[in-house]
VOGU-3710 file (C-alpha; in Angstrom, 3 decimals, decimal comma):
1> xxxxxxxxxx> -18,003/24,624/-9,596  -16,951/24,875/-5,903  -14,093/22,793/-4,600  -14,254/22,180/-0,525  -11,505/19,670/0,747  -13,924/18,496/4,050  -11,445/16,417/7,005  -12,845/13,914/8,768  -11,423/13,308/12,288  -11,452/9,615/12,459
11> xxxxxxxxxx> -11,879/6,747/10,138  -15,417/5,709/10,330  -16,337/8,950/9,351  -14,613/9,158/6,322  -15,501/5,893/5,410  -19,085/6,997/5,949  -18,836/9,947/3,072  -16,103/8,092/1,153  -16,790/4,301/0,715  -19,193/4,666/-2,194
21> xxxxxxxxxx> -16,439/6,597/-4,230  -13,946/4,154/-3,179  -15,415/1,339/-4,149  -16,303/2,542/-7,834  -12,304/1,281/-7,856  -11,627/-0,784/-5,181  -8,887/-2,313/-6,399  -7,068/1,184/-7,679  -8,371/2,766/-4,214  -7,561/-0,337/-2,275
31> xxxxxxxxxx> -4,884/1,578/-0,234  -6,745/4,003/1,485  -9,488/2,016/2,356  -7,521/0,070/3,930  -5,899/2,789/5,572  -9,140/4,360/6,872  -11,020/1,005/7,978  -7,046/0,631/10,204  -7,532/4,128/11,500  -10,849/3,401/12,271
41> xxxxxxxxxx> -9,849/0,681/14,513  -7,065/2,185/15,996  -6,896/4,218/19,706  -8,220/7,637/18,941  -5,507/8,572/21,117  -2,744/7,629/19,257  1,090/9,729/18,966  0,040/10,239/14,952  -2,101/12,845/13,237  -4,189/10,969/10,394
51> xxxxxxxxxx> -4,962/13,278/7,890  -8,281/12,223/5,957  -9,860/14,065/3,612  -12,766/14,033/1,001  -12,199/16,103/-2,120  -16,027/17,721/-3,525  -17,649/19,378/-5,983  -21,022/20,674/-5,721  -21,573/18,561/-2,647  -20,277/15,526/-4,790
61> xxxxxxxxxx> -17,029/13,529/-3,410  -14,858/13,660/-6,418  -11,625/12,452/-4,406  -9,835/11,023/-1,281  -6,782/11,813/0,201  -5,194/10,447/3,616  -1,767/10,243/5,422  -0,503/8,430/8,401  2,473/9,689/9,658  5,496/9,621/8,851
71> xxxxxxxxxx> 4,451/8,234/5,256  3,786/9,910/2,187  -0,207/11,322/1,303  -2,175/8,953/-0,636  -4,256/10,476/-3,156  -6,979/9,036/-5,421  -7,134/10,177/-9,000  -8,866/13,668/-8,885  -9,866/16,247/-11,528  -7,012/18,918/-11,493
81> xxxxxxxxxx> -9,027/22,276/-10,521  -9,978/20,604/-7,134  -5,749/19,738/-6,212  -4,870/23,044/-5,411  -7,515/23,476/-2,693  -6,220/19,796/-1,202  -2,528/21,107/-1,637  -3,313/23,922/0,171  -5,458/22,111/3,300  -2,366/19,449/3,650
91> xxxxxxxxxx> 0,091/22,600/3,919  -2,490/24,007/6,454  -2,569/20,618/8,234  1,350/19,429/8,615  3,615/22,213/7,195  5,604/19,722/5,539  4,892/16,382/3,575  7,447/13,889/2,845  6,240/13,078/-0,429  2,914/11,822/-1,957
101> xxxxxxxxxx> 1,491/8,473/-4,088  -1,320/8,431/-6,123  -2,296/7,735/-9,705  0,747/9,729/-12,057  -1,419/12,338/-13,045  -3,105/13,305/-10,100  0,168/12,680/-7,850  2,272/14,878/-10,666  0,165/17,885/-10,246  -0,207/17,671/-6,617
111> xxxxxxxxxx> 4,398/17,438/-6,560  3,940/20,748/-8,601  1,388/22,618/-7,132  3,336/21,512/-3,704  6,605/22,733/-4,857  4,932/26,213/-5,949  3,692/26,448/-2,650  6,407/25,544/-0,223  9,306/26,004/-2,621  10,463/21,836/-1,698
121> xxxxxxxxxx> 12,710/20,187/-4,034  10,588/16,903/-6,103  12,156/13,719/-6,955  9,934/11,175/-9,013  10,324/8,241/-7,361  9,241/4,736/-7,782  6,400/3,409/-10,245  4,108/1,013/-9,246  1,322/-1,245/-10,876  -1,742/-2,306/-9,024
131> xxxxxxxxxx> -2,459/-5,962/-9,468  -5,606/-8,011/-8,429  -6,319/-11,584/-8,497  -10,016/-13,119/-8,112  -8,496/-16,973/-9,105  -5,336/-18,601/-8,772  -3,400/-20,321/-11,881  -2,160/-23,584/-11,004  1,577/-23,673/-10,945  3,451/-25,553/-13,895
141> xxxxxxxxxx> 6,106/-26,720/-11,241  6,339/-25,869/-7,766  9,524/-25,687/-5,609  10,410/-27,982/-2,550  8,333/-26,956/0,919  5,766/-25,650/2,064  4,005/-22,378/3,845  3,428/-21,554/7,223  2,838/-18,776/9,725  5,407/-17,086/10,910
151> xxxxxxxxxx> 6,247/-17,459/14,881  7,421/-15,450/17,900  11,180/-17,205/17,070  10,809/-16,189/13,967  10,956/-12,515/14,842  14,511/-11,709/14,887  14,988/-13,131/11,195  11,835/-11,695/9,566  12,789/-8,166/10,742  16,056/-7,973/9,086
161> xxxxxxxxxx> 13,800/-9,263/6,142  11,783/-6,985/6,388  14,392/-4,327/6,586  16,333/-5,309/3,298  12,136/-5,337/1,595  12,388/-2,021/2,857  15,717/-0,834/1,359  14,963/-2,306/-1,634  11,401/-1,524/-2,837  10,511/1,765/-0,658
171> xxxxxxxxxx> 13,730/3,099/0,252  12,026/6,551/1,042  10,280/5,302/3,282  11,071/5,154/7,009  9,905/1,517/8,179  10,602/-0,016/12,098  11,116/-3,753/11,263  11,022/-4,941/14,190  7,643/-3,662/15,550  6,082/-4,428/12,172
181> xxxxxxxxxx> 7,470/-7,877/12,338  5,858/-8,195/16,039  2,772/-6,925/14,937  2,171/-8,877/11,843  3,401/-11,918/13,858  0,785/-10,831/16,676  -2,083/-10,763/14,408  -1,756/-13,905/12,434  -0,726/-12,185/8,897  3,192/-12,873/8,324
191> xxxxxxxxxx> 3,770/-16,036/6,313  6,927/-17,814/5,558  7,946/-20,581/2,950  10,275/-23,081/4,112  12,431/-25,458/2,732  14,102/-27,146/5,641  14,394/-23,592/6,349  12,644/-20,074/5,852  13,531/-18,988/2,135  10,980/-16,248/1,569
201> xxxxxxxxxx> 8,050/-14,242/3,232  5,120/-12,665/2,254  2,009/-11,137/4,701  -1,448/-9,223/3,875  -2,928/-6,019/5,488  -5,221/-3,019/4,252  -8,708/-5,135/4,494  -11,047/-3,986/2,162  -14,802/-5,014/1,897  -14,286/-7,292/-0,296
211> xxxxxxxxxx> -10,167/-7,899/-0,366  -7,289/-7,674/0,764  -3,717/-6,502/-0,261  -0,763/-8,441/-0,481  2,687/-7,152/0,676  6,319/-7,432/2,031  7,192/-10,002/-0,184  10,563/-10,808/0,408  13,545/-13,459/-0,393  17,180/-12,953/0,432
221> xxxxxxxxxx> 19,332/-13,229/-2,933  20,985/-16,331/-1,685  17,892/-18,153/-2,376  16,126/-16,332/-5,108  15,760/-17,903/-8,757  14,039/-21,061/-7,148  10,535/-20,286/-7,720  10,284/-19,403/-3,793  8,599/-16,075/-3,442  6,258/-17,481/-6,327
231> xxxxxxxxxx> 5,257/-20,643/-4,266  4,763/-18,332/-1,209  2,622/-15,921/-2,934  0,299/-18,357/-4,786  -0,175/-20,315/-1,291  -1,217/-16,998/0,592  -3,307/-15,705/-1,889  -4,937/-19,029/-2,483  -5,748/-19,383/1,477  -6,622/-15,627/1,497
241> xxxxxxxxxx> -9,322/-16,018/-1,382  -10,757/-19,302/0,330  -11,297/-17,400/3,577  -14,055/-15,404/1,753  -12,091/-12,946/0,021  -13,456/-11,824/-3,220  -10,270/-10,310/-4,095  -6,098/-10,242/-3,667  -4,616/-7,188/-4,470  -0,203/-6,266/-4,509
251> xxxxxxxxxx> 1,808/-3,472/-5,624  4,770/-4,333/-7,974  7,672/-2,251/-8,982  7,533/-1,606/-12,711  11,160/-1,192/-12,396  11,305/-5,110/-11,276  10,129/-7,209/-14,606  10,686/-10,354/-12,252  8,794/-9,818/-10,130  5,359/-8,369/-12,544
261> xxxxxxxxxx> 6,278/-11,539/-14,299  5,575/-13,732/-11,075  2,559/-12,345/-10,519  0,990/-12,703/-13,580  2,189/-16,219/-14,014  0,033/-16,918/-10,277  -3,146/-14,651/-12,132  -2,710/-11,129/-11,208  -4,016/-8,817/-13,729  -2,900/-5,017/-14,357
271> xxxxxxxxxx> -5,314/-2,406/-12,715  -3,544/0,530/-12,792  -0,509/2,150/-12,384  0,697/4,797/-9,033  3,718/7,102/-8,553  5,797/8,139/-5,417  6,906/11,469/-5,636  9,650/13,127/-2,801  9,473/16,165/-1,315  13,002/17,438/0,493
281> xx> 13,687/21,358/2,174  15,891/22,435/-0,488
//
């Protein structure tokens, strides 16, 4: 069998020779579709060099991979002969890689055929689980307030929000608050739940064909243990799904039970699970 690792200079493209294999899985490939269908929108004359990449054998796409600077690859599961050739076309590509995420076994071999090849120090990072939700469970009791979008004044508070999300569940990761805060405030996709005043957040990106994922879900400690970031979920995925969605999907840290425990309580199910992996110079 013949591996070829074939780039694809812009998202349609990829999406083109891809989107069949991806959505075998949507909800474990839900990432980099939505990754490729933003790329795809995006000025093809952006500062950033998207890498995107379909992984075949004998003219069959086996796997995906795709970056957007300066965050880790994203891999889909692939069979293990065909990593080395992607390892190697990512070296070719950038030089260096800050790290990659992808289902554990596929995202383990690519760390050590990576750290063979350039000699980088990897960390295991964080564990995640994949979660989708097609129906929401009612709530046994819901907290005081309500959701709402989030506003232009609201920008100053959601950023440092959204900085602390950052520090706490991808601290790897290298995240400006503030112009993510303006942009999902821009385009209509940061929520907040108040009670008499903003207590939690919670927003949605990475469309998919049929869904669309959940993330930066966020409350301060000062008012967690009140059922807030529960109530905010449940009322954004509920609006999501009745805007045509077929599915909700979220990423939860397995090494935060409370939060895995809120999400199945609203009707997220287990897909499957992804690992971050860090690459440093040594």
């Amino acid at each position: 069998m013949a591996e070829r690792i074939r780039r694809h200079s812009e998202g349609r493209s990829f999406l083109g020779a891809a989107g069949s294999f991806l959505l075998r899985e949507e909800a474990s490939n839900n990432l980099i579709l939505g990754m490729a269908s933003a790329i795809a929108e995006a000025s093809p004359h952006g500062p950033s060099r998207p890498y995107l990449a379909t992984v075949e054998v004998d003219l069959e796409t086996v796997g995906c991979a795709a970056r957007t600077p300066p965050h880790k690859l994203v891999i889909t599961a692939l069979p293990a002969p065909a990593i080395d050739a992607l390892a190697s076309d990512v070296a070719e590509f950038y030089g260096r890689l800050p790290g990659v995420f992808g289902p554990e076994a596929a995202a383990a071999t690519f760390a050590e055929r990576w750290r063979r090849r350039t000699g980088d120090a990897v960390h295991r990072g964080i564990r995640n689980r994949i979660y989708e939700i097609e129906r929401v469970l009612p709530a046994a009791r819901e907290p005081a307030g309500r959701i709402r979008l989030a506003q232009t004044a609201d920008r100053e508070l959601v950023s440092a929000w959204i900085a602390a999300f950052s520090r706490e569940a991808v601290p790897s990761e290298r995240l400006n608050a503030a112009e993510v805060a303006a942009e999902r405030i821009d385009r209509e996709s940061l929520f907040l739940w108040e009670d008499a005043q903003p207590v939690s957040v919670a927003s949605w990106s990475g469309k998919t064909p049929n869904g669309v994922r959940i993330n930066l879900v966020y409350t301060p400690p000062e008012f967690r243990g009140r059922g807030f970031a529960s109530a905010c979920v449940r009322a954004l995925t509920s609006r999501l799904l009745a805007q045509g969605n077929r599915f909700c999907f979220l990423f939860a840290d397995l090494g935060n039970p409370t939060s895995n425990r809120i999400y199945q309580g609203i009707g997220y199910r287990s897909v499957c699970d992804m690992t971050h992996y860090e690459f440093a110079d040594p």
